[in-house]
C-alpha positions as CSV (number, residue, x, y, z in Angstrom):
1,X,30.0,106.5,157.4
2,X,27.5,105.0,155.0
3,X,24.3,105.9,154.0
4,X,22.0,103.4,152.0
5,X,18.6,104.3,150.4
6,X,15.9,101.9,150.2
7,X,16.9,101.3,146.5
8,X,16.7,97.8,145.3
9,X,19.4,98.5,142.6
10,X,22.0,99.8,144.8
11,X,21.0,97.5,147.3
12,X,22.0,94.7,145.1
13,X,24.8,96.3,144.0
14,X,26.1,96.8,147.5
15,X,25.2,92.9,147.9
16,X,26.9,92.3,145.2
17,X,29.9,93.9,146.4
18,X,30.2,93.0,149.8
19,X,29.7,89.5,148.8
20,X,32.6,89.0,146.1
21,X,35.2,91.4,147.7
22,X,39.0,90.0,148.1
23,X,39.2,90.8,151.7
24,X,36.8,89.3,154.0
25,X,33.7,92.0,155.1
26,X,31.4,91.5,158.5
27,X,28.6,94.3,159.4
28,X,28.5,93.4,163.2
29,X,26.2,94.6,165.9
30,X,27.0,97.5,168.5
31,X,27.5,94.6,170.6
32,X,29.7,92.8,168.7
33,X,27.8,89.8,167.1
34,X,28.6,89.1,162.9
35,X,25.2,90.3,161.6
36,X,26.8,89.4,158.2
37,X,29.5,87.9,156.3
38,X,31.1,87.5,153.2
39,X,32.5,84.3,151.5
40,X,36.0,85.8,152.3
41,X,35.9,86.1,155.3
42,X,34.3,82.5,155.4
43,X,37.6,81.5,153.6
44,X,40.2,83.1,156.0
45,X,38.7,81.3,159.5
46,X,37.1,78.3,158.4
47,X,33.5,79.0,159.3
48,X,30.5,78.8,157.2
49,X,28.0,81.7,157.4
50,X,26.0,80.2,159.7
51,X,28.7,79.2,162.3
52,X,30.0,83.1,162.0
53,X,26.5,84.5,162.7
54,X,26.2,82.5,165.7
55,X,29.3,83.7,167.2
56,X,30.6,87.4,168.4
57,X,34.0,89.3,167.4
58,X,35.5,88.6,170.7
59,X,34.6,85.2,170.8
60,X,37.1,84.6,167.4
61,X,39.6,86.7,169.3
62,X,42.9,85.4,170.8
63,X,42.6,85.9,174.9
64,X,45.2,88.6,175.0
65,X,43.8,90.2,171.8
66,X,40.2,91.0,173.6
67,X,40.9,93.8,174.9
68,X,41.6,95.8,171.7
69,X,38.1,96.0,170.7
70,X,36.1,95.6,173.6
71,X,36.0,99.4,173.8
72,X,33.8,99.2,170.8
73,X,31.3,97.2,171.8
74,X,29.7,98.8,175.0
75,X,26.6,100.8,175.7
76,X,27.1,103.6,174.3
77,X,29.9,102.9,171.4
78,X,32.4,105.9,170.2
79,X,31.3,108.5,167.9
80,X,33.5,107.3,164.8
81,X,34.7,109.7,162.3
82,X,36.6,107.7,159.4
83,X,38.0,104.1,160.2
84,X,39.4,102.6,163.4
85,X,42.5,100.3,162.4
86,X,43.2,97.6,165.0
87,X,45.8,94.7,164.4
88,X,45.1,91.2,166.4
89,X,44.9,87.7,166.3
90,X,41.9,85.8,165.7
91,X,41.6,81.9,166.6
92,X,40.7,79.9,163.1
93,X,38.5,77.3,163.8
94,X,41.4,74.7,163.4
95,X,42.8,76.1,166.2
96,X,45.9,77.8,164.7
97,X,46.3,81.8,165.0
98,X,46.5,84.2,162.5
99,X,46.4,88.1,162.1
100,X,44.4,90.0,160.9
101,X,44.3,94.1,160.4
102,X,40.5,95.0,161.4
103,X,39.2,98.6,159.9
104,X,36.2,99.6,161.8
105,X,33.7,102.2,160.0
106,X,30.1,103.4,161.3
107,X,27.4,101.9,159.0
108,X,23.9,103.5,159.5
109,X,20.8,101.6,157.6
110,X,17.8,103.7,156.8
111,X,14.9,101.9,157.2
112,X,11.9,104.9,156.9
113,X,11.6,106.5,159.8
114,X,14.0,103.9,161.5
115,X,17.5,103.7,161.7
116,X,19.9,101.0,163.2
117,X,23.9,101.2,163.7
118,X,26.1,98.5,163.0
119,X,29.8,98.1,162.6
120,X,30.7,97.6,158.6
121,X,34.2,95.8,159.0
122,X,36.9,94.8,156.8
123,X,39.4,92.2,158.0
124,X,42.7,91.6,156.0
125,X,44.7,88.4,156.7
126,X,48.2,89.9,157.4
127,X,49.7,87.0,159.0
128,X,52.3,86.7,156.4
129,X,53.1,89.8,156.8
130,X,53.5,90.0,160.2
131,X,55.7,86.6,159.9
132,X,57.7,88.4,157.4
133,X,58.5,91.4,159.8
134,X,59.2,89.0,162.9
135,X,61.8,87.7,160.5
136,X,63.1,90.9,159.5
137,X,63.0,92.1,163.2
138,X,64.8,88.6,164.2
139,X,67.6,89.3,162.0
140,X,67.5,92.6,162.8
141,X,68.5,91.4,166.4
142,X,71.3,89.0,165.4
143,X,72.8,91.7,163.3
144,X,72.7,94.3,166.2
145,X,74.3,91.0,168.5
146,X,76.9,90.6,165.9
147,X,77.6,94.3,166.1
148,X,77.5,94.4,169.9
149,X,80.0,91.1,169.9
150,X,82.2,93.4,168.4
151,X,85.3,95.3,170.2
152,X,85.7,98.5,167.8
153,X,83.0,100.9,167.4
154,X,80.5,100.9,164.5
155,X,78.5,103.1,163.1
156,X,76.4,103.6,159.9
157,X,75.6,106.2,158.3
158,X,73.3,107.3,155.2
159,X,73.9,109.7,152.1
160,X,72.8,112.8,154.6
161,X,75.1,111.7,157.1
162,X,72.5,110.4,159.7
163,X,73.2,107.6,161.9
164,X,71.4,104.4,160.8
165,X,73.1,101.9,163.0
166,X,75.6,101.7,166.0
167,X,77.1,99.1,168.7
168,X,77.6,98.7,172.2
169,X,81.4,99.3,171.7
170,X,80.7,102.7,170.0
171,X,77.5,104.0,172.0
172,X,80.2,103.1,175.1
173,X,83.5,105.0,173.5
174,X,82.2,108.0,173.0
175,X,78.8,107.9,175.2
176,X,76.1,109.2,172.7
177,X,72.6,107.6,172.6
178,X,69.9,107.6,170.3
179,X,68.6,110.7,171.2
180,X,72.0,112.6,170.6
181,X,72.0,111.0,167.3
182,X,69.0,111.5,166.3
183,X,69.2,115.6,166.8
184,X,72.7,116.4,165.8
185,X,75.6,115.4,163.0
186,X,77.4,112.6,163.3
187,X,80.9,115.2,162.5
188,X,79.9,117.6,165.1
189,X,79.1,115.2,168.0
190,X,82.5,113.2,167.4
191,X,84.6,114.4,165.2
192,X,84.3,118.7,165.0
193,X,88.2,119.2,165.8
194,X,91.8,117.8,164.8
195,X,94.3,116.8,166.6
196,X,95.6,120.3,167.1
197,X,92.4,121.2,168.3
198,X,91.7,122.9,165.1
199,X,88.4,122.8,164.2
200,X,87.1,120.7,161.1
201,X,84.5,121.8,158.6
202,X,82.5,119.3,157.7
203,X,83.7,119.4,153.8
204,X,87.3,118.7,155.1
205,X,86.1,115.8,157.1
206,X,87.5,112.8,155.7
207,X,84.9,110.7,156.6
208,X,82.8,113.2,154.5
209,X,84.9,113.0,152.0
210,X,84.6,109.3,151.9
211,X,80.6,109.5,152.0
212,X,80.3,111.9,149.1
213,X,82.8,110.2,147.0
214,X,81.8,106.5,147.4
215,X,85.2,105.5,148.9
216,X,86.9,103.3,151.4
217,X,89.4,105.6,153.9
218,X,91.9,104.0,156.1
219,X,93.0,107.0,158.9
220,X,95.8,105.9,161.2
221,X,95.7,108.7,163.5
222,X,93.2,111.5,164.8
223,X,91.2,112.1,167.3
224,X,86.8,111.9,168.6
225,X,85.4,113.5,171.0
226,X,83.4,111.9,173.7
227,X,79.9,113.1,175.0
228,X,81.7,114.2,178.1
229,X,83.9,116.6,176.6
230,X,86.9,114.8,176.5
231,X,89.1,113.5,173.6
232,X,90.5,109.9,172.5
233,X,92.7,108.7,169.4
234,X,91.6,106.6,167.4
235,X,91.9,104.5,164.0
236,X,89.3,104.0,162.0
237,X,88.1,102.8,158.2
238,X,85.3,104.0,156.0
239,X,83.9,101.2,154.0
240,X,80.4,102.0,151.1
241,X,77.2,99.9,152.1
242,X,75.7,98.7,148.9
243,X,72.3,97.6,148.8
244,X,71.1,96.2,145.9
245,X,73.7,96.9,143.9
246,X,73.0,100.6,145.2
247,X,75.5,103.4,146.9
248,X,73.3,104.0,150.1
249,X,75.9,105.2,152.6
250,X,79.1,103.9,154.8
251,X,80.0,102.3,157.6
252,X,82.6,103.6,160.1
253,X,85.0,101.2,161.9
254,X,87.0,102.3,164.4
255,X,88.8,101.9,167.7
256,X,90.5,103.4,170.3
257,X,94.8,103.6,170.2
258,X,95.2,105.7,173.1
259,X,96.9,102.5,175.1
260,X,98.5,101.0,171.9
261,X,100.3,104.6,171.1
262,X,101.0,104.9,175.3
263,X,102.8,101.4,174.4
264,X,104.4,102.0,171.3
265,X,106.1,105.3,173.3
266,X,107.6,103.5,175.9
267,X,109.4,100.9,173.7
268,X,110.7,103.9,171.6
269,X,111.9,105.1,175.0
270,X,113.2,101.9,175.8
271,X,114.8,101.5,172.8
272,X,116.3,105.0,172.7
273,X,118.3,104.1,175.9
274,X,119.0,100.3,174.3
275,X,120.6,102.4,171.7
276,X,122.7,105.3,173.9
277,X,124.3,102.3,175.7
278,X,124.9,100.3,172.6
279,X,126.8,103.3,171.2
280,X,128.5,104.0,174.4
281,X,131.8,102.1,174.3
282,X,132.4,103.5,170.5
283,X,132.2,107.4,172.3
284,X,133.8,106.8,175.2
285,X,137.0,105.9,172.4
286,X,135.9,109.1,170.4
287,X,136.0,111.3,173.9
288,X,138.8,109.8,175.1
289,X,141.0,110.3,171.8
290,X,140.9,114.0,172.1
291,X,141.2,114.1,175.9
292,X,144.8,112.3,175.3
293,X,144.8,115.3,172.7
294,X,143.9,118.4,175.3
295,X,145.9,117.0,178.2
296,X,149.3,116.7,176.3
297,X,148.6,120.0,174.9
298,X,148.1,121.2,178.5
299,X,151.4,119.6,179.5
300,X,153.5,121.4,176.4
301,X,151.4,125.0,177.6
302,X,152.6,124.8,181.4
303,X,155.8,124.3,179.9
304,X,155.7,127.4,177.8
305,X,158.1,125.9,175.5
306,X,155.9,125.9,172.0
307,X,153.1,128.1,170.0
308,X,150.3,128.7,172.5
309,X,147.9,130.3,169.7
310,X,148.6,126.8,167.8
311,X,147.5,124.5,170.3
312,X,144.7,126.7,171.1
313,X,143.1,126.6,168.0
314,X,143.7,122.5,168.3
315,X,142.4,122.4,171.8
316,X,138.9,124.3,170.6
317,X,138.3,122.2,167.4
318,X,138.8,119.0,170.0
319,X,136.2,120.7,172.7
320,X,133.8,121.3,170.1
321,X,134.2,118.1,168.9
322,X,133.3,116.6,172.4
323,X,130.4,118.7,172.8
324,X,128.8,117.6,169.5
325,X,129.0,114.3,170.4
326,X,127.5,115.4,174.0
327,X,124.9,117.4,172.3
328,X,123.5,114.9,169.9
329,X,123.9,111.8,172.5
330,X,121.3,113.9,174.9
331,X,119.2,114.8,172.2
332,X,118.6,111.1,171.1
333,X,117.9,110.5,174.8
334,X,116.4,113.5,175.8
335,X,112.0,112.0,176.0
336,X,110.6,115.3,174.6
337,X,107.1,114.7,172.9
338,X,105.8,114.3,169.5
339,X,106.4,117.8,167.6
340,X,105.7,118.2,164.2
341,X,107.6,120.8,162.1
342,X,109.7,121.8,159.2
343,X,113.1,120.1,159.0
344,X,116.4,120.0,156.7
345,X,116.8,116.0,156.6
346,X,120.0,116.6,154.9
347,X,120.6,118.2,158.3
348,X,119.5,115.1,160.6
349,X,121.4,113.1,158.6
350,X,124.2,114.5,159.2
351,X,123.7,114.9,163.1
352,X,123.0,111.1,162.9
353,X,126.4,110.4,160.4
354,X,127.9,112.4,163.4
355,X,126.8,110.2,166.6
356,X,127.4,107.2,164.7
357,X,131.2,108.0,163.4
358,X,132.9,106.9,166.7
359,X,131.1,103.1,166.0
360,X,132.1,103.8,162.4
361,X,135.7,104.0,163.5
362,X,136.3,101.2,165.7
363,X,134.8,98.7,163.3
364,X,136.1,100.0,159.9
365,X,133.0,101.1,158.2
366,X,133.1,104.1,156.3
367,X,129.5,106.4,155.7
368,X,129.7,107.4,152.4
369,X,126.9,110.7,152.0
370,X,125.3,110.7,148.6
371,X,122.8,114.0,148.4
372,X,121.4,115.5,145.3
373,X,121.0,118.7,147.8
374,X,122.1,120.0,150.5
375,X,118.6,121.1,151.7
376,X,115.1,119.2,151.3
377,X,112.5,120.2,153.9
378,X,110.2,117.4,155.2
379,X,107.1,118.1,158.0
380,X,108.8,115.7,160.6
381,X,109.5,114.9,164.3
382,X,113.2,115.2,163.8
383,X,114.3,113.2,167.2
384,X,112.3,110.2,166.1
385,X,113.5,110.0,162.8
386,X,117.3,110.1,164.0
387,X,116.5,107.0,166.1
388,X,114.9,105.6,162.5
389,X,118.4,106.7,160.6
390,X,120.4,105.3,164.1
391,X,119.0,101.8,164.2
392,X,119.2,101.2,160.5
393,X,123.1,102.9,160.3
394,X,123.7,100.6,163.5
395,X,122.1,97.4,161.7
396,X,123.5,97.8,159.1
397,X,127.7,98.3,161.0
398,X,126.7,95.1,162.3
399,X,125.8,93.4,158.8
400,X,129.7,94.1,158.7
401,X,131.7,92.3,161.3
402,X,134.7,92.5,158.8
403,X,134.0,96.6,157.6
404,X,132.9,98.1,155.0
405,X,131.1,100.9,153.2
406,X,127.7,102.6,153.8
407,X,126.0,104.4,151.5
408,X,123.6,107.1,152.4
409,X,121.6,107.8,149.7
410,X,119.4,111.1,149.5
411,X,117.0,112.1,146.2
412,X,114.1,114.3,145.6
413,X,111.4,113.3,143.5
414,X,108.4,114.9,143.2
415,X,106.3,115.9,145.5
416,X,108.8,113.6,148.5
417,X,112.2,112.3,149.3
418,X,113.6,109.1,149.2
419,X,116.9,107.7,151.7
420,X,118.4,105.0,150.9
421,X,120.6,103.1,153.9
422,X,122.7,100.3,151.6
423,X,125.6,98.0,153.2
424,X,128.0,95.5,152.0
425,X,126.7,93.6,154.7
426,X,125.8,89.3,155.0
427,X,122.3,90.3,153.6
428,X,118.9,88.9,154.7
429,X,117.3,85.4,152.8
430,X,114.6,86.4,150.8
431,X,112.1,84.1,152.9
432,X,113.2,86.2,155.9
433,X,112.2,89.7,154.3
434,X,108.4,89.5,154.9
435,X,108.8,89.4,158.3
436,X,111.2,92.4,158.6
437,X,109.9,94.6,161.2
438,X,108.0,92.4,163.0
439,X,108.2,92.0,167.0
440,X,110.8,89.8,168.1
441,X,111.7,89.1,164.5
442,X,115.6,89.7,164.0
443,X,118.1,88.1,161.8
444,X,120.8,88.7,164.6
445,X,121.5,86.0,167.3
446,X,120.7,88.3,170.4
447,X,118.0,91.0,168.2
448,X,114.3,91.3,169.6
449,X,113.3,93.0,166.0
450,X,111.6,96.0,168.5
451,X,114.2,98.6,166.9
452,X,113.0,97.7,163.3
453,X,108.9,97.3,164.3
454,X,109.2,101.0,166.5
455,X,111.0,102.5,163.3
456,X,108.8,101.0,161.0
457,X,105.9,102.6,163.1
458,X,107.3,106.2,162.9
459,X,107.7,106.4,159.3
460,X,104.5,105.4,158.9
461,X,103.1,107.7,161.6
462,X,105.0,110.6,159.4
463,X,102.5,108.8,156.1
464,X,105.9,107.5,154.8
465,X,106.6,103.6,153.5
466,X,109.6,101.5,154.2
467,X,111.1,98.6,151.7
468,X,113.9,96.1,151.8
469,X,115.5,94.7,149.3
470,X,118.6,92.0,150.1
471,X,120.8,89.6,148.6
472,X,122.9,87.3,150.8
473,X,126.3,88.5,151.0
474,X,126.4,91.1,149.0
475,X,124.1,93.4,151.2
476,X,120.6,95.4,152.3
477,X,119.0,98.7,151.1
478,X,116.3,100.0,152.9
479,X,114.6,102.8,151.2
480,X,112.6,105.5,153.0
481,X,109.8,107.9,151.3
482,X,108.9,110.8,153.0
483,X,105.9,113.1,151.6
484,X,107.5,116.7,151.2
């Protein structure tokens, strides 16, 4: 609120500065009509003075823009306090729109013992600014479309680890809307426990880990939570978003494997039984061997004619021989479920050396076991890496249709292990050894390359790496690294 003496100084001062201000200036009537104006204003719509002071504020306002300030102008006005900012469109006398921010402020004029009210008024032309911010908010709305198009989840998060942006696909995975993101953490909405249902602080979150540090993460395996209180694996990537050549925060990819592992687990089943009949006609000849073994001893016993205690001894090392076999056959078959735990490989290797040796016989192939120890322990699923060991022994008895030897290479170094599986075998061409493991990849006439994809997938679902290296016809090594 203004109040101006009858000074002719400050008068013309105030003139002075109304007149020659960079925004345009009105004082208009409690009823709305431009009492006066400044050359600014003059400038933003087009009108002289004189055209301006003939006309009200609501006649220069667009149709669906009246309404914002009509409040203002009626019998009795409101009792203002400060300024009232209002943003609208005016109509410039070429017809086009523009915006403009109005700030209203009470103006009272002394005049003796008189006093009138008006409405002093400055009016900023913002229309490139509002044309800037449609912009911004119509990019704003492809980005989000982009995002939405998108199957995985998304979200983006700042340096404090609140949620800047989101899709469809992740608002739908795990069910939390603005409002849940906007209260709580990111890590304890989604991601508060492991996959052993242990929980996670929020410094051991490796999505945390990523933020603090800057880094991009690639996680294979774990699990989120869903608003509903239920669990899901997923994969998912943490990538920095840099703005301006500026560290501001990261962006989480992610999607949900809970069908893709259900998948993955019935070809290993599949190929688990693939494998137990494969190796079936080689232990039906181990079985049988010792059978012919037990039976004649049986015959010599009934006819008490020899050293019972002899053949008994024989007859027990040939049962247990038959029962190992047994054993390890059911095991491979046996569909128990993923369980994680400390494990001699030396010791599955040798379980695995001993299911194989009846194939080993029939086609002349000899397992030669090369082990710096006889015990390195390894955090493992031990069933799932025989079937790794089984299917590349078996491959590699069938790179030798003629016999040969295997070698069965075991070293520690470091904080791992490495195996080594090498044959004598036809070998692969080196354009072929890209697409080793691959589905339905396989250098043999009748292979569907499933056996070498589902083993690949173990190793690297126990964070260990496979290679192959091959020359034809002189043979293949593939080399397995383990963590320890």
């Amino acid at each position: 609120m203004f109040k101006l003496s009858n000074s002719q100084v400050e008068q013309a001062l105030y003139q002075n500065a109304f007149e020659y201000a960079s925004n345009g200036k009105a004082i208009v009537t409690l009823d709305g009509k431009f009492h006066l104006v400044n050359s600014t204003l003059c400038t933003i719509l087009g009108y002289s003075k004189r055209e301006l002071q003939m006309l009200t504020l609501s006649q220069l306002s667009h149709l669906e823009d009246i309404s914002k300030t009509n409040y203002l102008f009626t019998e009795q006005p409101p009792n203002i306090e400060g300024k009232i900012i209002i943003d609208q469109r005016f109509i410039h006398k070429n017809g086009k729109e523009l915006w403009v921010a109005l700030h209203f402020s009470l103006l009272k004029i002394n005049e003796g013992s008189k006093h009138t009210s008006h409405y002093l008024v400055d009016i900023y032309d913002i229309s490139k600014q509002i044309e800037k911010e449609k912009e911004i908010k119509k990019l704003n709305q492809i980005h989000q479309l982009i995002l939405d198009s998108i199957s995985d989840g998304i979200y983006g998060i700042d340096l404090d680890a609140n949620v800047i942006f989101w899709n469809k696909a992740a608002e739908e995975m795990v069910g939390y809307g603005e409002n849940d993101l906007s209260t709580q953490n990111l890590h304890d909405l989604i991601h508060h426990t492991n996959k052993q249902g242990n929980k996670v602080s929020i410094t051991s979150c490796p999505v945390f880990k990523a933020l603090k540090d800057g880094e991009s993460i690639h996680i294979t395996d774990d699990v989120f939570w869903r608003k509903d209180g239920m669990s899901f694996d997923v994969e998912y990537t943490t990538n920095p978003i840099i703005e301006n050549g500026e560290y501001i925060g990261s962006v989480i990819t992610f999607r949900d494997i809970t069908e893709v592992k259900k998948t993955k687990e019935i070809l290993q089943k599949s190929e688990k039984l693939s494998l137990v009949g494969q190796m079936a006609a080689g232990i039906a000849h181990e079985i049988r061997n010792p059978l012919t073994s037990l039976k004649g001893f049986l015959q010599l016993i009934q006819s008490g004619e020899s050293d019972k205690q002899l053949y008994y001894k024989i007859m027990n090392e040939e049962f247990n021989r038959i029962e190992l076999i047994l054993n390890e056959l059911l095991l491979l078959a046996k569909p128990n479920p993923t369980t994680l735990c400390e494990k001699n490989i030396i010791g599955v290797l040798d379980q695995v050396v001993a299911i194989l040796q009846p194939q080993c016989n029939i086609q002349n192939v000899q397992i030669n076991c090369l082990y710096q120890t006889e015990e390195i322990l390894v955090f493992c699923d031990d069933n799932q890496l025989k079937q790794v060991f089984i299917n590349l022994i078996k491959n590699a008895i069938d790179a030798m249709p003629k016999g040969g030897e295997i070698s069965l290479e075991v070293e520690r170094e470091s904080e791992q292990v490495i195996i080594r599986v090498k044959d004598q075998g036809v070998g692969i061409p080196e354009e072929k050894l890209a697409s080793i493991g691959r589905p339905f990849f396989s250098t043999k006439e009748n292979g569907t390359g499933l056996g070498l994809m589902i083993s690949f997938g173990i190793i690297e679902n126990h964070n260990g790496k496979v290679s192959v290296t091959s020359k034809e016809n002189q043979g293949t090594t593939f080399t397995i690294t383990l963590p320890l």
